[in-house]
C-alpha positions in Angstrom: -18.1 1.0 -5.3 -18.7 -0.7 -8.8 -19.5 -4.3 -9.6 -16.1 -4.1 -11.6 -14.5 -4.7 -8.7 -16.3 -7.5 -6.9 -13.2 -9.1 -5.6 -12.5 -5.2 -3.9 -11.4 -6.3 -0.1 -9.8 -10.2 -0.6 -6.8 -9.1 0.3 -8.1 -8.1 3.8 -10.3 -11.3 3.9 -7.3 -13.7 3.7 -4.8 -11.4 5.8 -7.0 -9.6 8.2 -6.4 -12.1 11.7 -2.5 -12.6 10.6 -1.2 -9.0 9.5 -0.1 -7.1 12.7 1.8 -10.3 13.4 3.2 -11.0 10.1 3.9 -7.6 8.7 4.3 -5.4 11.9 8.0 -4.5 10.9 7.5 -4.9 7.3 8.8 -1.2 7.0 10.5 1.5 8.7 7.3 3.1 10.3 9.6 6.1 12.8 11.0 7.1 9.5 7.9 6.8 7.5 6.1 9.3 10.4 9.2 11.0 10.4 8.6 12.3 6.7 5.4 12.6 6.8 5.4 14.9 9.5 7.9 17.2 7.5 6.2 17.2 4.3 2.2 17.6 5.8 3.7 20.7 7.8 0.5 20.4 10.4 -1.4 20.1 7.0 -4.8 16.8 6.7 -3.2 13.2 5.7 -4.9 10.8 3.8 -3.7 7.4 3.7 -4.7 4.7 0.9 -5.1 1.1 2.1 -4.7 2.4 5.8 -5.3 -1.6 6.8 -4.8 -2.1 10.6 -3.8 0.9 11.3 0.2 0.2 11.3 0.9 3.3 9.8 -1.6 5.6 10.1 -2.1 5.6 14.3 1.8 6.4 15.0 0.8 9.2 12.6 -2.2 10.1 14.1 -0.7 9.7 17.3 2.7 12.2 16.6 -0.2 14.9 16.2 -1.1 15.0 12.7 -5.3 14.7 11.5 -5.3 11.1 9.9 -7.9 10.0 7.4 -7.7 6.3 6.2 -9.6 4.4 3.5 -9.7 1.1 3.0 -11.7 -1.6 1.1 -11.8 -4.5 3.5 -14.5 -4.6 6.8 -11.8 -7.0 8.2 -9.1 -4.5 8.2 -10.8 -1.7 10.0 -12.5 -3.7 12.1 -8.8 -4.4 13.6 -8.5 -1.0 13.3 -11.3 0.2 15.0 -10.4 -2.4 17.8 -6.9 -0.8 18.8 -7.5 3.1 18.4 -9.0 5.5 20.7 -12.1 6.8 18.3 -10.7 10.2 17.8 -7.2 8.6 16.4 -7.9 7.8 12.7 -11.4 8.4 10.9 -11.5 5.3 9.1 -13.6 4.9 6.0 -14.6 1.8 3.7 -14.1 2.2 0.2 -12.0 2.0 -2.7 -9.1 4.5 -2.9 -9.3 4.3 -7.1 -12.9 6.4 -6.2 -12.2 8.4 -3.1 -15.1 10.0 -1.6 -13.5 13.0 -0.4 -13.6 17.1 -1.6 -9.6 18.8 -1.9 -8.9 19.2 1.7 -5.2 17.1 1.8 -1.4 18.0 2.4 -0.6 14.4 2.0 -1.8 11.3 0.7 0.2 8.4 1.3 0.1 4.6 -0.2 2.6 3.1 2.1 4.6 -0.3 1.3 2.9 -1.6 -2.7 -0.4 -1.1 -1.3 -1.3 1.0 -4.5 -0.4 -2.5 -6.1 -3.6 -3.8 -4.4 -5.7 -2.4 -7.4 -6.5 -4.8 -10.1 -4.9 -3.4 -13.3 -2.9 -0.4 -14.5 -6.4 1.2 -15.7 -7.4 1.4 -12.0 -4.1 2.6 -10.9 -4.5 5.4 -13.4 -7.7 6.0 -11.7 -6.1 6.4 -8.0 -3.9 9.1 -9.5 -6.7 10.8 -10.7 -8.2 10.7 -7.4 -5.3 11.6 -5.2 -5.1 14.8 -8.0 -8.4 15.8 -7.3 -7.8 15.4 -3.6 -5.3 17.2 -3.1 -4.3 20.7 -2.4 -2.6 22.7 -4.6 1.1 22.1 -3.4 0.3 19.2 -1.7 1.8 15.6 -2.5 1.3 12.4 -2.9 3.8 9.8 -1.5 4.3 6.2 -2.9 6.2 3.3 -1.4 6.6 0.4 -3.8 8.8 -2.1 -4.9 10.7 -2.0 -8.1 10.1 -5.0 -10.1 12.7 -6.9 -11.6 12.8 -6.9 -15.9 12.3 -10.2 -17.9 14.7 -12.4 -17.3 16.1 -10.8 -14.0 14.3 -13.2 -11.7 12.0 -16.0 -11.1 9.3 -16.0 -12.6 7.4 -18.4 -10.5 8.4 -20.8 -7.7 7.7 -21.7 -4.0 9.4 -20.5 -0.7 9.7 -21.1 3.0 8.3 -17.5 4.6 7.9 -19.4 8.2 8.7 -22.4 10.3 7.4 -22.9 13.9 6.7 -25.6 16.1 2.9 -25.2 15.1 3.0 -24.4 11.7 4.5 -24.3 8.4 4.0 -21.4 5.7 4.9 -21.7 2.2 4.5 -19.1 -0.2 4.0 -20.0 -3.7 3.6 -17.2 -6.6 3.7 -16.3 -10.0 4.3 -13.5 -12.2 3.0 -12.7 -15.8 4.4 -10.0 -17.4 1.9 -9.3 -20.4 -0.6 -8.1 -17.5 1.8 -6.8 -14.9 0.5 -9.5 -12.1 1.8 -11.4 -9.8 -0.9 -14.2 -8.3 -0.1 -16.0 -5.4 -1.2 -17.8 -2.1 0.5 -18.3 1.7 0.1 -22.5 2.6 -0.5 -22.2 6.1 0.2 -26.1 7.5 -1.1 -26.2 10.4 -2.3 -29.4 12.8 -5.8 -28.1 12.2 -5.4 -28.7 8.3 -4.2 -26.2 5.6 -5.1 -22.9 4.9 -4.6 -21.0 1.6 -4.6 -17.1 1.7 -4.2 -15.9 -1.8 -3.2 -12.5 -2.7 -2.5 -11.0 -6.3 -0.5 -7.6 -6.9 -0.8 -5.6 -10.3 2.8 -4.0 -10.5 3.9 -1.2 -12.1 8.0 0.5 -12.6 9.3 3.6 -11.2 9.2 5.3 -14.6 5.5 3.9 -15.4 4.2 5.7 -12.3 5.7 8.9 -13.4 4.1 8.4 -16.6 0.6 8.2 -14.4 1.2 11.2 -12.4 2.2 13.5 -15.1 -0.9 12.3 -16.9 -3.0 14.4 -13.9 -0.5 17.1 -13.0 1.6 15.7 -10.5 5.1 15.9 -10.9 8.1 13.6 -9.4 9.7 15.7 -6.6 11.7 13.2 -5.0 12.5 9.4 -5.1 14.2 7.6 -2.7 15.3 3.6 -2.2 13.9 4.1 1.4 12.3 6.7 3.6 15.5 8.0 5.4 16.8 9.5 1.9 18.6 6.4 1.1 19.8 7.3 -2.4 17.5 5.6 -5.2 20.0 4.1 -8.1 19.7 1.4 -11.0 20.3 -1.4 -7.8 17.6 -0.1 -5.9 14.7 -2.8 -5.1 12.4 -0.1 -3.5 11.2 3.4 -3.5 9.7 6.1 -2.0 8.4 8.6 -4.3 7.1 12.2 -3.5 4.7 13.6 -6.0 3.5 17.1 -5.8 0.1 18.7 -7.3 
C-alpha cells in the first residue's frame, strides 16, 4: 500500500465500534446473497471493503468460498471477532491494488463502498484490478448510489440521523462537484462529550462507471435500482450493476 494513500482505513477508524449497529439493515442482504449465489454458480467471491463482515459471512455461510479485503485493522478485527475462522479469509489492503492472481467468479463492492476510494483516478484503478482478477466470464457487481446533478439537491446542510435518550447524532456534509466529493462528519452528543466521526465519499454516475469498465474490458450486463431486479429508470436513486469480463 502507497504513501498516496495515507488516510487508507479512516473510514473504519471512525465507524468501526458503531457500524453493525448503525448500518446492520442498510441494505437488502437475503437478496444481495440471493444474487450472488446465482451469478458465482459455486464459482470463488471476492468482496471489496468486506468491513464487518455484514455481507460477506451470510455469503460465506449459504456455501459459497468468500475472500474479503479491506483497508481498516478495525473492521476485521470485528470481523475476525464474529466468524468461525474458516468463514471469510479476510485480508488487509487496498482493493484499488489487490493482491490476488485470476482465481474469481465474482467480485462484489456492495452499498458505495467503491466510493471509499479517494478520487476517480483510484477508482479507475479498482477496475483495473477487479479486470485482472477476474475470470474470463466472471463479473463484477457494484452497488451505489446515483448522485443527484447540479442543482437537484442540497448541496450542503445538517440533519438529525438519531435521537435517543443517551444521545444525539447530527450529520452534517458537503458536496463539491468540481472533484466529485462529498466530506462530511456524524456529531455524536453524548453525556460523555461530543464525538466527530468524519467520512468523505468520492462519487461517480451510472454512465461514468461504464465509462471505467469499458476502459478494461468489462461490459454492463445488467443494471438494476435494487438487487431483486427492481427496474433501474431516470427516478432511480440506486443501482446494482453487473459487469462481466
Amino acid at each position: 500500500m502507497g504513501q498516496r494513500d495515507a488516510n487508507l482505513g479512516s473510514y473504519g477508524r471512525s465507524f468501526a465500534d458503531v457500524y453493525d449497529s448503525w448500518y446492520r439493515d442498510v441494505s437488502d442482504v437475503a437478496a444481495t446473497v440471493a444474487c450472488v449465489l446465482e451469478l458465482a454458480a459455486g464459482s470463488r467471491v471476492l468482496e471489496l471493503g468486506v468491513g464487518t463482515g455484514r455481507v460477506a459471512l451470510p455469503l460465506a455461510r449459504a456455501g459459497l468460498d468468500v475472500v474479503g479485503i479491506d483497508a481498516s485493522h478495525e473492521m476485521l478485527a470485528m470481523l475476525e471477532a464474529k466468524a468461525d475462522s474458516h468463514e471469510v479469509h479476510a485480508v488487509f489492503g487496498d482493493m484499488a491494488e489487490l493482491p490476488f492472481a485470476s482465481t474469481f467468479g465474482v467480485v462484489l463492492v456492495a452499498f458505495n463502498t467503491l466510493f471509499n476510494l479517494r478520487d476517480h483516478d483510484r477508482i479507475e484503478d479498482c477496475f483495473a484490478e477487479v479486470a485482472r482478477v477476474l475470470l474470463p466470464g466472471g463479473v463484477f457487481v457494484v452497488e451505489a448510489f446515483v448522485p443527484p446533478l447540479p442543482g437537484e439537491a442540497r448541496d450542503d446542510g445538517v440533519s438529525v440521523r438519531e435521537i435517543r435518550d443517551d444521545v444525539v447524532v447530527l450529520t452534517a456534509a458537503k458536496r463539491t462537484h468540481h472533484d466529485h466529493l462529498i466530506t462530511g462528519s456524524h456529531i455524536e452528543i453524548g453525556a460523555t462529550g461530543i464525538r466527530l466521526r468524519a467520512w468523505r465519499l468520492c462519487y461517480a454516475a451510472p454512465d461514468e462507471l461504464d465509462a471505467f469498465a469499458a476502459k478494461v474490458g468489462l461490459e454492463l450486463s445488467t443494471r438494476n435500482e435494487g438487487w431483486r431486479a427492481e427496474p433501474y429508470d431516470a427516478d432511480s436513486t440506486t443501482h446494482v450493476s453487473v459487469y462481466r469480463k
